[in-house]
N, C-alpha and C positions, 0 to 999 in steps of 0.2 A: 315224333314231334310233340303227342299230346304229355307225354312226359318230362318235356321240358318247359313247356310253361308254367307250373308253378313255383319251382325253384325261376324261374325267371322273377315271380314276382314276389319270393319270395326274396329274391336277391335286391329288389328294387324296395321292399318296406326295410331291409337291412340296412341299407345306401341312406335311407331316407332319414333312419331312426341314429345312427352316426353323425349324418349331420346335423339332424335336431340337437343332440347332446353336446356336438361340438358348438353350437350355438350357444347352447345354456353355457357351456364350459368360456367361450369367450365371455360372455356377459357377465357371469361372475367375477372373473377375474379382471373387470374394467370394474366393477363397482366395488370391489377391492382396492385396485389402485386410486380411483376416486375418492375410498374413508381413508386409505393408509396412509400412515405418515410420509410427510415430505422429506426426501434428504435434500441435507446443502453440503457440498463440499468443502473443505478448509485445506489449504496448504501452506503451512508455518513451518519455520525451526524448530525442531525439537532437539538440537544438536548443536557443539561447534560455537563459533564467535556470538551466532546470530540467536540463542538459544531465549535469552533474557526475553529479545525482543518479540521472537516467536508466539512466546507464552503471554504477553502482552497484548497483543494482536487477536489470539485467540480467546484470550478474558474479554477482551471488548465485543467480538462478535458473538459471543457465549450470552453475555451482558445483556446486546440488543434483543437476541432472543428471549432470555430473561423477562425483560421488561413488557415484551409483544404477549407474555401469557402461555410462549414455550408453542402458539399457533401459528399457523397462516389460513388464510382461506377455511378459517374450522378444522383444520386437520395437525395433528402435533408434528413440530418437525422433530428430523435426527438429523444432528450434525456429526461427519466422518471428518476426524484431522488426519491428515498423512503428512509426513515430514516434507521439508525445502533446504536436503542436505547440498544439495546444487543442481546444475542448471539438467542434467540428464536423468537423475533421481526425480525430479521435481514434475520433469515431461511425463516417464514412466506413472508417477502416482497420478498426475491427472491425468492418464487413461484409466489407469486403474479406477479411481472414483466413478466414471461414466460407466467403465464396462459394469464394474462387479458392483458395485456402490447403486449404479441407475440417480446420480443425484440430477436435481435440476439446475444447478448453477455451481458454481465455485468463488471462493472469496480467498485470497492470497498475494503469493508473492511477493514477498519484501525485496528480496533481490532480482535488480534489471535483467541480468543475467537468465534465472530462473523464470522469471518472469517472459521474458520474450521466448525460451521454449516451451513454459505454459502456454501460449499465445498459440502457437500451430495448431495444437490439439483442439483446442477453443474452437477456433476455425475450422478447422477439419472437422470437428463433431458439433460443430452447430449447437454448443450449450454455451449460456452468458458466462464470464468468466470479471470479476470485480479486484482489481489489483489494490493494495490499499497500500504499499509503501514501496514499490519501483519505482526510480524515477527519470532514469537515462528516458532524452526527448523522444526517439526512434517510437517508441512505444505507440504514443499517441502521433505522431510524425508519419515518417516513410513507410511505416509497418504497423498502421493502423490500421486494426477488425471492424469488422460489424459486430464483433459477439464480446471484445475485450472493453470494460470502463478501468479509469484509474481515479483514485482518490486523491494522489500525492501532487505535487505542483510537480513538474519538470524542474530539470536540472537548469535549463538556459534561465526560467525565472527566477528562483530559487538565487542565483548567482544575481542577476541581476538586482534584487532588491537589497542582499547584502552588498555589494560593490562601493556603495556608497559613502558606508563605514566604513570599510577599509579603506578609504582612501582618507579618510579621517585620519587614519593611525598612520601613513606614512605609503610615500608611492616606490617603493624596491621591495616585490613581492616573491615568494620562494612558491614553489606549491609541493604538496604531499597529498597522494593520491592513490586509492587502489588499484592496480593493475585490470581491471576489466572496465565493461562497456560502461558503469557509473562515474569511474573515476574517469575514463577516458572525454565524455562528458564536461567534466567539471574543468577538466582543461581545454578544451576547446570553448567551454564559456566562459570561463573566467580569461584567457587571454584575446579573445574578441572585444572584452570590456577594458583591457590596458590601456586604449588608448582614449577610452570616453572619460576615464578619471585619470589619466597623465602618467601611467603605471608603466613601468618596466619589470620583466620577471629574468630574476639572476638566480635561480635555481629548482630543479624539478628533479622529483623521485616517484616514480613509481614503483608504488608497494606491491608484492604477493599475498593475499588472504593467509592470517594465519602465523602472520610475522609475530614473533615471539620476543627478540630484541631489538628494539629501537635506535641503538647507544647509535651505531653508526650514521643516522639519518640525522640526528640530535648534532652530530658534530659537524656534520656535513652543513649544515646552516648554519650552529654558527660561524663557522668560516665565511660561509655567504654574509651574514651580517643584512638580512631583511629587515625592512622597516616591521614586516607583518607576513606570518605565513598562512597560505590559505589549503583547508586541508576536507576529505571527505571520506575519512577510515570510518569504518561501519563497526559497532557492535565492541568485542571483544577486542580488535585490530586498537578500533579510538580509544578504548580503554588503557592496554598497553602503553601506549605512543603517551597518552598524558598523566602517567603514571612516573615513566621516566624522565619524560619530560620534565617533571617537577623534579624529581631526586638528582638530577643532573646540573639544578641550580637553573633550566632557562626560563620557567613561571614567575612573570613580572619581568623579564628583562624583553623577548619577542612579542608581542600579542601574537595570537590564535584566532584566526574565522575562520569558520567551517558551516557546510550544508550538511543534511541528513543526520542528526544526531538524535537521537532520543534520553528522555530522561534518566531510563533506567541504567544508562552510562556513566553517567554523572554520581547517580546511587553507588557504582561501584569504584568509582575512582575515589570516592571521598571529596569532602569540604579541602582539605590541605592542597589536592593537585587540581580542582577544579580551576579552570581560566577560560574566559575568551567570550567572543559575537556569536551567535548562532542563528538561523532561523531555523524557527520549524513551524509546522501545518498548525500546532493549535497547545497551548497549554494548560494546565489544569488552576493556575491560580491565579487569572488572567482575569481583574476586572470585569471584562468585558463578555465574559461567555455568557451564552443563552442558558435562558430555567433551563431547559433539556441537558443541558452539558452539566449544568451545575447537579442537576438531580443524578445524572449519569455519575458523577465525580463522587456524590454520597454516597448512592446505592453500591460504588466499587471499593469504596473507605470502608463500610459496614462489612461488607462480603470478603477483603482479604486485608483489611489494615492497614493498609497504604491507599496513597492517590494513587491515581489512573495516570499514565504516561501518556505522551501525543501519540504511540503507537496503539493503546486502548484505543483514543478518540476514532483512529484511522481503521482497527477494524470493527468500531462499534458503530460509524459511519454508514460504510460498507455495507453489513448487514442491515439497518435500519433501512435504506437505499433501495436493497434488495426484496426485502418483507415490506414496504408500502409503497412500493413496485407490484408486486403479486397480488398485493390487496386490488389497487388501481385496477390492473388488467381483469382480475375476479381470474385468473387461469395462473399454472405450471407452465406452459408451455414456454419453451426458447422462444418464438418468434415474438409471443405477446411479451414478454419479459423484458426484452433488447427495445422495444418500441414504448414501454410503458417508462423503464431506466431513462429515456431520452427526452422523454418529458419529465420526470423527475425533478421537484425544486423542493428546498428547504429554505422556510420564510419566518424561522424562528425567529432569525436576529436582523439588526438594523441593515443588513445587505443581504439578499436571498444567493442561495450558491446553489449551484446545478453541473449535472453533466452537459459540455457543449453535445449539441444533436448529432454534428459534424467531424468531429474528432472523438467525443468519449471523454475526455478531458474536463474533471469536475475544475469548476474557476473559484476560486475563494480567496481571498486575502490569507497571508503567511502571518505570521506575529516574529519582530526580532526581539530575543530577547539579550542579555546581558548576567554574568555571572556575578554574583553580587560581591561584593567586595567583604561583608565579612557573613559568612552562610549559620546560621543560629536554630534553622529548622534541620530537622533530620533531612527533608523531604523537598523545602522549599530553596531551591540555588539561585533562580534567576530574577529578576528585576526585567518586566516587560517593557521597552525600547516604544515600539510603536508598531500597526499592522504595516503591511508594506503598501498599500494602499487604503485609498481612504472612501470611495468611490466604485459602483457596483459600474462604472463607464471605464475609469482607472484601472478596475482590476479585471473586465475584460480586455483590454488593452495589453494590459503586461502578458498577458498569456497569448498574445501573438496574432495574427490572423492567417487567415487560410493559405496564402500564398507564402507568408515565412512559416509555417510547419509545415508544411508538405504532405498532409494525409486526403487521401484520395478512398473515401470510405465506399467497398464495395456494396452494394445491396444484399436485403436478406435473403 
């Protein structure tokens, strides 16, 4: 027996001396993660129709950190982009970011699609997730997070503040549409509003991503003979379609309104095919933007030579959103994150915009614009129409209330 008690305590200063080190060894490694840098995750195209846009989106969130000093909280960030080839790639890479990445939020999603499989993960791993151009309603709607915000207006608004013009141009309306949850959207809101501006709709196509020839769709209306076709092809798809469009002789004889467009569509179709209504979230030569926007608009002229597209603004937004969020809460953490985003306002301009608390849904006036009649800048197409509202009462308003979106926001 007396044999055995010193290895007894010798096994107990062993035990003891383990866990001391395992001590220091955690401690270290917490005030490692405390100096090291922050990652944010990104999920853009970097492929395929959506590619123009992707790169756009990620210049603006690039941008915002730019401008923040490349900080947050004293500590340099690193941003991880991973592609938004579609909606099962897009799930997998934001797991990917979380597991292997360790980022503290993510900022993405252009496509609804992609976007609403983004969404599970979010949820299931309990890290903030910041969508900056989905826009099918479900989002902020029936399948609204606690951990998902979106930047972009919904498709029911969206529709809603262009309706008005079209009905201007004539009431026998065609629609053209892409075949998934955004295009699926744009018809069910657009033909809700038939009968608030006296509309009837004599022809509808849904599109597949990635359609290469239009000719058919082009003939197919005009045979319909619409006053005005109302359309929501994304990226390289709306590029095609008004491309042909025009070489087929129907530019100036149908008008054209469409949601979701972005500028850098326009860049690629050219001054000759360019036509039609559009709204989108914010433009770059738009009277009306705030110093910030406009300083954002030089500082992205200086750095790549062109202006910045309303998908820049959306994901330089986003990020700005997300870094004076972090600042606010003074922490990393998902929960402080989700709660400091919800108090989140911007009082730049003569109407402050926020994410509602309730849904996640940022509320801001849209801008319609108009494709200029004769385009003399490389850069500049449109002629700005008017915001869609005019009234920070108005434009919570058009974004709906609690009982017509139907989100039932679980707790954190």
């Amino acid at each position: 027996m007396n044999g055995t008690q010193p290895d007894k305590r010798c096994a107990l200063r062993l035990l003891a001396g383990i866990a001391a080190m395992t001590t220091i060894g955690w401690g270290a490694a917490a005030t490692a993660q405390d100096t090291g840098p922050i990652r944010i995750g990104l999920i853009y195209s970097k492929q395929g129709p959506g590619a123009s846009i992707g790169e756009y989106l990620q210049r603006g969130s690039a941008l915002a950190v730019e401008q923040a000093g490349g900080k947050v909280l004293g500590r340099p960030i690193e941003l991880v982009w991973l592609d938004e080839p579609n909606p099962q790639v897009s799930q997998q890479n934001m797991q990917r970011l979380i597991d292997e990445n360790k980022v503290v939020a993510v900022i993405g999603g252009n496509y609804s699609s992609s976007a609403l499989a983004m969404m599970s993960v979010a949820n299931r791993e309990k890290i903030p997730l910041i969508l900056t151009g989905a826009a099918a309603s479900e989002i902020t709607g029936k399948d609204c997070s606690r951990y998902t915000f979106r930047t972009q207006a919904t498709v029911p608004v969206q529709i809603a503040g262009l309706m008005p013009y079209v009905a201007n141009l004539g009431k026998k309306i065609y629609f053209i549409t892409p075949s998934y949850a955004f295009g699926q959207d744009i018809l069910r809101s657009a033909r809700a509003q038939l009968p608030v501006i006296g509309g009837t709709e004599v022809g509808v196509d849904e599109v597949p991503v990635n359609t290469a020839d239009y000719s058919s769709y082009a003939l197919k209306i005009r045979q319909a003979r619409p006053d005005v076709v109302i359309g929501g092809l994304v990226g390289g798809d709306f590029s095609n379609f008004l491309k042909q469009w025009n070489e087929m002789g129907m530019k100036g004889k149908i008008p054209y309104a469409a949601v979701a467009v972005t500028d850098t569509d326009f860049w690629d179709v050219g001054p000759q095919a360019s036509t039609g209504i559009f709204i989108k979230p914010w433009y770059y030569n738009n009277p009306k933007n705030t110093a910030a926007e406009k300083a954002m608009t030089a500082d992205f002229q200086k750095k790549y030579g062109n202006p910045p597209s309303d998908k820049t603004w959306s994901g330089w937004i986003g990020m700005r959103a997300l870094l004076e969020s972090m600042e606010a809460a003074k922490s990393a953490k998902a929960g402080d994150i989700v709660t400091a985003l919800e108090a989140w306002k911007n009082t730049e301009g003569p109407f402050p915009f926020y994410f509602r608390a309730w849904d996640h849904q940022m509320v801001r006036p849209a801008v319609i614009v108009q494709v200029k009649k004769d385009i003399t800048d490389k850069w500049d197409y449109f002629d700005v129409l008017k915001n869609t509202s005019d009234t920070t009462a108005d434009t919570e308003k058009a974004f709906g209330t609690k009982e017509q979106i139907g989100c039932t926001m679980p707790p954190l």
